[in-house]
C-alpha positions as CSV (number, residue, x, y, z in Angstrom):
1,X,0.0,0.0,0.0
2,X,1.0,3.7,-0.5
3,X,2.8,4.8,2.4
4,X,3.1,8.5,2.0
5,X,5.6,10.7,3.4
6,X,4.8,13.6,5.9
7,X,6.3,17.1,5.7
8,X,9.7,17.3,4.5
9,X,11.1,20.0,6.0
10,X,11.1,21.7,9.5
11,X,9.4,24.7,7.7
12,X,6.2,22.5,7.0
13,X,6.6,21.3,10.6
14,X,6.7,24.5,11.8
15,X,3.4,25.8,9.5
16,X,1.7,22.5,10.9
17,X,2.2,23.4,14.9
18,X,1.8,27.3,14.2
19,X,-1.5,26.9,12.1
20,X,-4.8,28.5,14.5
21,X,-7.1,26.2,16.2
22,X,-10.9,26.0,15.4
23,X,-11.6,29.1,16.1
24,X,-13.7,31.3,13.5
25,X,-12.6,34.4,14.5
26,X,-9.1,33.9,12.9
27,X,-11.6,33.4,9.9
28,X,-12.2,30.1,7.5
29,X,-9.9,28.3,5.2
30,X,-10.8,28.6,1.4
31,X,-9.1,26.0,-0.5
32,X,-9.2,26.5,-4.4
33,X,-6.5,23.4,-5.8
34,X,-4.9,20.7,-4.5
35,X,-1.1,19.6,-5.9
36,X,1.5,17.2,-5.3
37,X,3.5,18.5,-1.7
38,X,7.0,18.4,-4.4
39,X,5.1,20.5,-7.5
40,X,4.6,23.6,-5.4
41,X,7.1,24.9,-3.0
42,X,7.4,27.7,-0.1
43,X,4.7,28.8,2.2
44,X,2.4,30.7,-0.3
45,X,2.0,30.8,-3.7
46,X,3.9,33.5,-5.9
47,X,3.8,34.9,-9.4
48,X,7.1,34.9,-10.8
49,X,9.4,36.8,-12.0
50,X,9.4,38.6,-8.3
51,X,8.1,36.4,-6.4
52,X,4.9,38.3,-6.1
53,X,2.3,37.1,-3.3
54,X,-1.0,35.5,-4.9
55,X,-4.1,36.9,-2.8
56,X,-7.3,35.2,-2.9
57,X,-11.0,36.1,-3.1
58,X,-11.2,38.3,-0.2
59,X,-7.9,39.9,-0.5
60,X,-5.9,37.4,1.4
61,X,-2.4,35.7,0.6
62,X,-2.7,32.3,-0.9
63,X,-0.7,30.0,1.5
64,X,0.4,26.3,1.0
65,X,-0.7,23.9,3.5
66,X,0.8,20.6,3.9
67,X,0.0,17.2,4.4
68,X,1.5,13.8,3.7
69,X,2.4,13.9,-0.2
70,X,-0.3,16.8,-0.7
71,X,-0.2,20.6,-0.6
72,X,-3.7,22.5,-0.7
73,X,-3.7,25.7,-2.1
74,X,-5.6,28.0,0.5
75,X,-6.8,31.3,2.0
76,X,-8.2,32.6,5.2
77,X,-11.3,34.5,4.7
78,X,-13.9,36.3,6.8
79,X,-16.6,33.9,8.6
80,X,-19.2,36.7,8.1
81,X,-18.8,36.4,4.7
82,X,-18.1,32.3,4.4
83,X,-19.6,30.4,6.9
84,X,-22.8,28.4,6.3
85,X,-25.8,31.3,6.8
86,X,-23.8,34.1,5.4
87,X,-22.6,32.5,2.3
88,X,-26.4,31.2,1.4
89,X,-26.9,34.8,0.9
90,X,-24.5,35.5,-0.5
91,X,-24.8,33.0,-3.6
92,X,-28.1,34.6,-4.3
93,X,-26.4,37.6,-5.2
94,X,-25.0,37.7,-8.8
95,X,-22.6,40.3,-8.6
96,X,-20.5,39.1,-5.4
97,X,-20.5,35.7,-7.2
98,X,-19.2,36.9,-10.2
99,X,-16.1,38.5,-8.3
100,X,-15.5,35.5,-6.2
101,X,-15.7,33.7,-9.5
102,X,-13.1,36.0,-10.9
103,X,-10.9,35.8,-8.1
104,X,-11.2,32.1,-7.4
105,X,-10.1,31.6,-11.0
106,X,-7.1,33.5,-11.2
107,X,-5.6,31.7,-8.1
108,X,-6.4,28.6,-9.9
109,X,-4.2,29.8,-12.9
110,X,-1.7,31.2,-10.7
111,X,-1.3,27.5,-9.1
112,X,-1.4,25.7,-12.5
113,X,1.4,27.8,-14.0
114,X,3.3,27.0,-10.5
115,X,3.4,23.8,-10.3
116,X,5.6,21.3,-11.9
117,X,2.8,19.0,-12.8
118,X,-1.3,19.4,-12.6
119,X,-3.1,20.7,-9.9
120,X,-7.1,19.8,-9.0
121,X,-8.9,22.7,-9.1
122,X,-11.4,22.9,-6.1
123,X,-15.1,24.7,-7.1
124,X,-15.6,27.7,-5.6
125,X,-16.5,28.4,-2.0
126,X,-15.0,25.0,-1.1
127,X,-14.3,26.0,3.0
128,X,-13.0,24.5,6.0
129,X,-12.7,25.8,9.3
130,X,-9.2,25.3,9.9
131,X,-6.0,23.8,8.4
132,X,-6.2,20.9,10.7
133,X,-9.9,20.1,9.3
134,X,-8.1,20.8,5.7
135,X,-5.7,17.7,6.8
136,X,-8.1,15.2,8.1
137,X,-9.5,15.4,4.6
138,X,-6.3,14.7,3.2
139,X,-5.8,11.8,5.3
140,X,-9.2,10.6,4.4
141,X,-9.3,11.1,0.6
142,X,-5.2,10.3,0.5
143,X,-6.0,7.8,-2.3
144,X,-8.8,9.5,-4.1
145,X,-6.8,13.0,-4.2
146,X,-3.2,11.2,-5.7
147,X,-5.4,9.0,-8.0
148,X,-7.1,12.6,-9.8
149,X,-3.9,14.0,-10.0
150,X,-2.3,11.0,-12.0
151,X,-5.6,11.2,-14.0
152,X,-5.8,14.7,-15.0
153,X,-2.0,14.9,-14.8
154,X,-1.4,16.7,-18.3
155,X,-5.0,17.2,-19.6
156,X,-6.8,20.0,-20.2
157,X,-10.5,21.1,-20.5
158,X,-12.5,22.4,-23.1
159,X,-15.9,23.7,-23.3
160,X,-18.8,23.2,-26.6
161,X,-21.7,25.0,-26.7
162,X,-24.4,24.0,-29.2
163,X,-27.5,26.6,-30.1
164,X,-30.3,26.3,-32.2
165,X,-30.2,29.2,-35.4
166,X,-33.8,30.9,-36.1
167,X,-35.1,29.5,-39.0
168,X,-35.7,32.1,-41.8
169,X,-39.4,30.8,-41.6
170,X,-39.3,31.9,-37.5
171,X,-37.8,34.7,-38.3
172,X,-40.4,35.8,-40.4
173,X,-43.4,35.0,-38.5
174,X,-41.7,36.9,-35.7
175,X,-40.8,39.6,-37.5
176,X,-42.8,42.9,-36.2
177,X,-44.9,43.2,-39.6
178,X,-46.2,40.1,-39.1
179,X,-46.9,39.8,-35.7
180,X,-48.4,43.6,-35.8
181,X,-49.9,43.2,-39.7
182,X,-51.6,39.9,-40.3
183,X,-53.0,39.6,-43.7
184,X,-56.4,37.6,-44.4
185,X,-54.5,34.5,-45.2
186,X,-52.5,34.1,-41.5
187,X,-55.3,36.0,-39.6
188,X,-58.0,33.7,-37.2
189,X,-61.1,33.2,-39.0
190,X,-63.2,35.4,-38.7
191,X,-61.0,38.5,-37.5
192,X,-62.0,40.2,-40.0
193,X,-65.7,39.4,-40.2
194,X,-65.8,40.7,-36.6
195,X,-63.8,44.0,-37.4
196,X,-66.3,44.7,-39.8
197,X,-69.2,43.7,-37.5
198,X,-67.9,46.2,-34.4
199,X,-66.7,49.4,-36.4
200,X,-70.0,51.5,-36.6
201,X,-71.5,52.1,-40.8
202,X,-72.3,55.1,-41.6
203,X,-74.2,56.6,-44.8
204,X,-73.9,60.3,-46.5
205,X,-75.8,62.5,-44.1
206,X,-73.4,60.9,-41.3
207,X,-76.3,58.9,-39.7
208,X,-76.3,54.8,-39.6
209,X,-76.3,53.2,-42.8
210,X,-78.1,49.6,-43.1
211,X,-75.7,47.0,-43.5
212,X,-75.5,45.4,-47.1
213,X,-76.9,42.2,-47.2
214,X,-75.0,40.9,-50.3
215,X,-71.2,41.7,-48.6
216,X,-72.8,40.5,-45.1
217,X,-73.4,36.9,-46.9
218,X,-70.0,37.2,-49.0
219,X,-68.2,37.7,-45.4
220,X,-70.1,34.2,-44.2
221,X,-68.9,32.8,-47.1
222,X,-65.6,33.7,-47.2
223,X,-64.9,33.0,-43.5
224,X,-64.7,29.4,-43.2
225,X,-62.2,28.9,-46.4
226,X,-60.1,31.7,-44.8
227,X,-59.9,29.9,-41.2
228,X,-59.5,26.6,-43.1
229,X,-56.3,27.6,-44.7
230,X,-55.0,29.5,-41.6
231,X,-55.6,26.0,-40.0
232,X,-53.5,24.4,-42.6
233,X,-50.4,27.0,-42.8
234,X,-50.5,26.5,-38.6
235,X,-50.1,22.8,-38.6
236,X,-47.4,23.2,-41.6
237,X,-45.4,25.4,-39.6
238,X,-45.6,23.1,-36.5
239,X,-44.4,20.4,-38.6
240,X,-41.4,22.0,-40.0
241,X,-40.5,23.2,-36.7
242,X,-40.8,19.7,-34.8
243,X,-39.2,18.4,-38.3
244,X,-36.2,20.9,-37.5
245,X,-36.1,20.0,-33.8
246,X,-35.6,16.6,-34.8
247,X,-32.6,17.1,-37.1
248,X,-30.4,19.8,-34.9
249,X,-31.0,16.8,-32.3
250,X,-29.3,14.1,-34.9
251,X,-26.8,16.3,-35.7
252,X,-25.8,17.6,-31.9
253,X,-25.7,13.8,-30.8
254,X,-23.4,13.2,-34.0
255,X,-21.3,16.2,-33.0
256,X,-21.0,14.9,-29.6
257,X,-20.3,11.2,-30.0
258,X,-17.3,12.2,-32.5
259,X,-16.0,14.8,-30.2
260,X,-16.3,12.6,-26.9
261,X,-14.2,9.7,-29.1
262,X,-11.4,12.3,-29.7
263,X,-11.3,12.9,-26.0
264,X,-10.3,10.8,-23.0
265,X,-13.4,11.8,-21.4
266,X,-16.6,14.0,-21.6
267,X,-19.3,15.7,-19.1
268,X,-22.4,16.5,-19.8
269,X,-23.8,20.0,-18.5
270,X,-27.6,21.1,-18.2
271,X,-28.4,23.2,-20.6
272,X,-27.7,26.7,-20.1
273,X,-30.4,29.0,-19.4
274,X,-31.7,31.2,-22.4
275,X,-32.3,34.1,-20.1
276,X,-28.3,34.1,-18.9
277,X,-27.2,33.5,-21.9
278,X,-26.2,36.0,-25.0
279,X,-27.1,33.4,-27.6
280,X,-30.7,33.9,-29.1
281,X,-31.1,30.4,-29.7
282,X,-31.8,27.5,-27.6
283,X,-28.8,25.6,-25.7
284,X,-28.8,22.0,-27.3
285,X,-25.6,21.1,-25.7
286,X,-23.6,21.9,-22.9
287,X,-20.2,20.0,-22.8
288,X,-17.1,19.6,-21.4
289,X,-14.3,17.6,-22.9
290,X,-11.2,16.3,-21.2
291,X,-8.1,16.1,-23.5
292,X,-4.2,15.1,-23.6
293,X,-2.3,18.6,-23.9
294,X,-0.8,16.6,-26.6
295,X,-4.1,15.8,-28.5
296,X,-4.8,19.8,-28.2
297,X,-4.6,20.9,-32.1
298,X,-6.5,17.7,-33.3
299,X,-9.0,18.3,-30.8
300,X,-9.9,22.0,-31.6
301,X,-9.3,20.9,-35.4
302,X,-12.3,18.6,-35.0
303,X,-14.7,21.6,-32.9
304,X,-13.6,24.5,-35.9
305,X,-14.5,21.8,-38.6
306,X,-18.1,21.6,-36.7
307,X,-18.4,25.1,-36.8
308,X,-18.1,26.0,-40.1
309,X,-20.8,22.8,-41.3
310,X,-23.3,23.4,-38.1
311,X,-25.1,26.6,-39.9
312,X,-26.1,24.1,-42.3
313,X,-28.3,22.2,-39.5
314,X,-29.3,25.4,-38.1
315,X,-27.1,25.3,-35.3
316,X,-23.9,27.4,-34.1
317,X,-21.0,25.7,-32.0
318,X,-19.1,27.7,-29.5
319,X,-16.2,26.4,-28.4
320,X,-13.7,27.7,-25.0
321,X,-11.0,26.8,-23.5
322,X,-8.5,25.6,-22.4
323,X,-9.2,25.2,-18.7
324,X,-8.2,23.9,-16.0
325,X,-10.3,20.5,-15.6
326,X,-12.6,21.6,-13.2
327,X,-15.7,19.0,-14.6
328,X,-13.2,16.1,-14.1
329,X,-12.5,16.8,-10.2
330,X,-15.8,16.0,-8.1
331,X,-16.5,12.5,-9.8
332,X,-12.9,11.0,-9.1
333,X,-12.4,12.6,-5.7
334,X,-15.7,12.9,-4.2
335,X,-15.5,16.5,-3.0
336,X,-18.6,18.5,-3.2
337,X,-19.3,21.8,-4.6
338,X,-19.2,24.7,-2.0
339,X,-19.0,22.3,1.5
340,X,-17.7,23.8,4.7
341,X,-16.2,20.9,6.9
342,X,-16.5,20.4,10.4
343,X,-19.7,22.2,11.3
């Protein structure tokens, strides 16, 4: 069995015996990555070429704590603002989350470019209440932790979005004339029978005129062939679209069984929502796709080539990256999006 080693220096010891009891006013320990103890060295993380202190999310210095063959990449950060209550509402605000977002990244980036070899990058608000917490989960996921960083050891993340094109026919039944100037042909049947009926006649001297019984039967004629084909261009238009439907969901599962084979493994998002997105089309797919650093050019060879057919199938492919394998982390090492340990 593994037997890993514990810290390797007296400096490590020293961190280890100085670091501050469970105690919440010293504040809570973020954690954004975890590395090998050997890939990252020091007590906090730098930016070369000056060795310029990292800080965090909330301003902090991004130390290193150790444990056995593992460093965790970490912060201290304000209770009031982290713990359990506070940071419920705190995730309902958009703008503080898209700062910690922003933050949390960068340290990420800062870590990867650090260290010799990967790093797993932890999702964001991933807290613990002290570094001695942060070290009984090391001891407890020792194996899990080493086996994700031989995993994702060289591999990289990328990100395809797939959205639906408006048809020109949609695009022309939305269009403002038509939603604001039917004609008789797309109008309901009838419309214009009752137009007629409600807008008061009136003759010569400016007084009511009787209604004309020959155009009052031509209306009661004309009516039912006019709903009638109003019928039949509805149901068309509900069959193309279902038709269309259909085919952009043959071509995204196409898209996304070749691109998954070129990878060494995928994840599947939910879809993201229209309202958050700036994409007028639908989200058909929401992907992330774990590649060899090595496979890199073939990889985004294959996406560009999807991007220039998709218009074809009324679809648009969006492709990001490269990241940090964030999608890859949770399923091999069992840690939890946003957990505070030891409540």
């Amino acid at each position: 069995m593994n037997n890993p080693s514990g810290p390797s220096d007296a400096t490590d010891r020293a961190e280890a015996a100085n670091d501050c009891p469970h105690d919440t006013s010293a504040g809570l320990l973020y954690l954004y990555a975890v590395a090998r103890h050997a890939d990252l060295v020091g007590q906090y993380l730098t930016r070369p070429p000056h060795a310029q202190p990292v800080t965090g999310v909330a301003g902090e210095p991004v130390r290193l704590v150790r444990h056995l063959d593992l460093v965790g990449v970490a912060g201290r950060v304000p209770a009031a603002d982290f713990d359990e209550e506070p940071l419920h509402r705190h995730l309902e605000d958009l703008d503080w989350l898209a700062a910690v977002a922003h933050r949390h990244q960068a340290v990420v980036e800062a870590a990867s470019s650090a260290a010799a070899a990967g790093v797993l990058p932890l999702r964001l608000t991933t807290v613990y209440r002290d570094a001695a917490s942060l070290r009984r989960m090391f001891q407890a996921r020792h194996e899990a932790l080493t086996t994700a960083l031989d995993h994702l050891d060289g591999k990289v993340e990328w990100g395809v979005k797939i959205y639906t094109l408006p048809s020109p026919e949609t695009e022309a039944r939305t269009a403002p004339d038509s939603a604001t100037a039917p004609d008789s042909a797309t109008a309901p049947a009838g419309a214009a029978a009752r137009d007629s009926a409600t807008a008061p006649a009136t003759g010569g001297d400016g007084g009511p005129k009787a209604p004309a019984a020959e155009s009052d039967q031509a209306r009661s004629a004309a009516a039912p062939g006019v709903g009638r084909a109003y019928l039949r261009r509805r149901g068309a238009e509900r069959r193309a679209d279902e038709d269309r439907a259909r085919q952009a969901d043959d071509a995204v599962r196409q898209i996304h069984t070749a691109l998954a084979a070129s990878a060494e493994a995928a994840h599947l998002h939910p879809p993201q929502n229209s309202s958050l997105s700036v994409h007028p089309g639908r989200n058909l797919l929401n992907a992330s796709y774990l590649v060899r650093r090595d496979d890199d050019s073939a990889f985004t060879a294959k996406v560009r080539a999807q991007v220039e057919r998709a218009p074809a199938s009324g679809l648009m492919v969006e492709l990001t990256g490269p990241w940090v394998p964030y999608s890859f982390v949770a399923a091999t090492t069992g840690l939890a999006d946003g957990t505070t340990d030891d409540r």
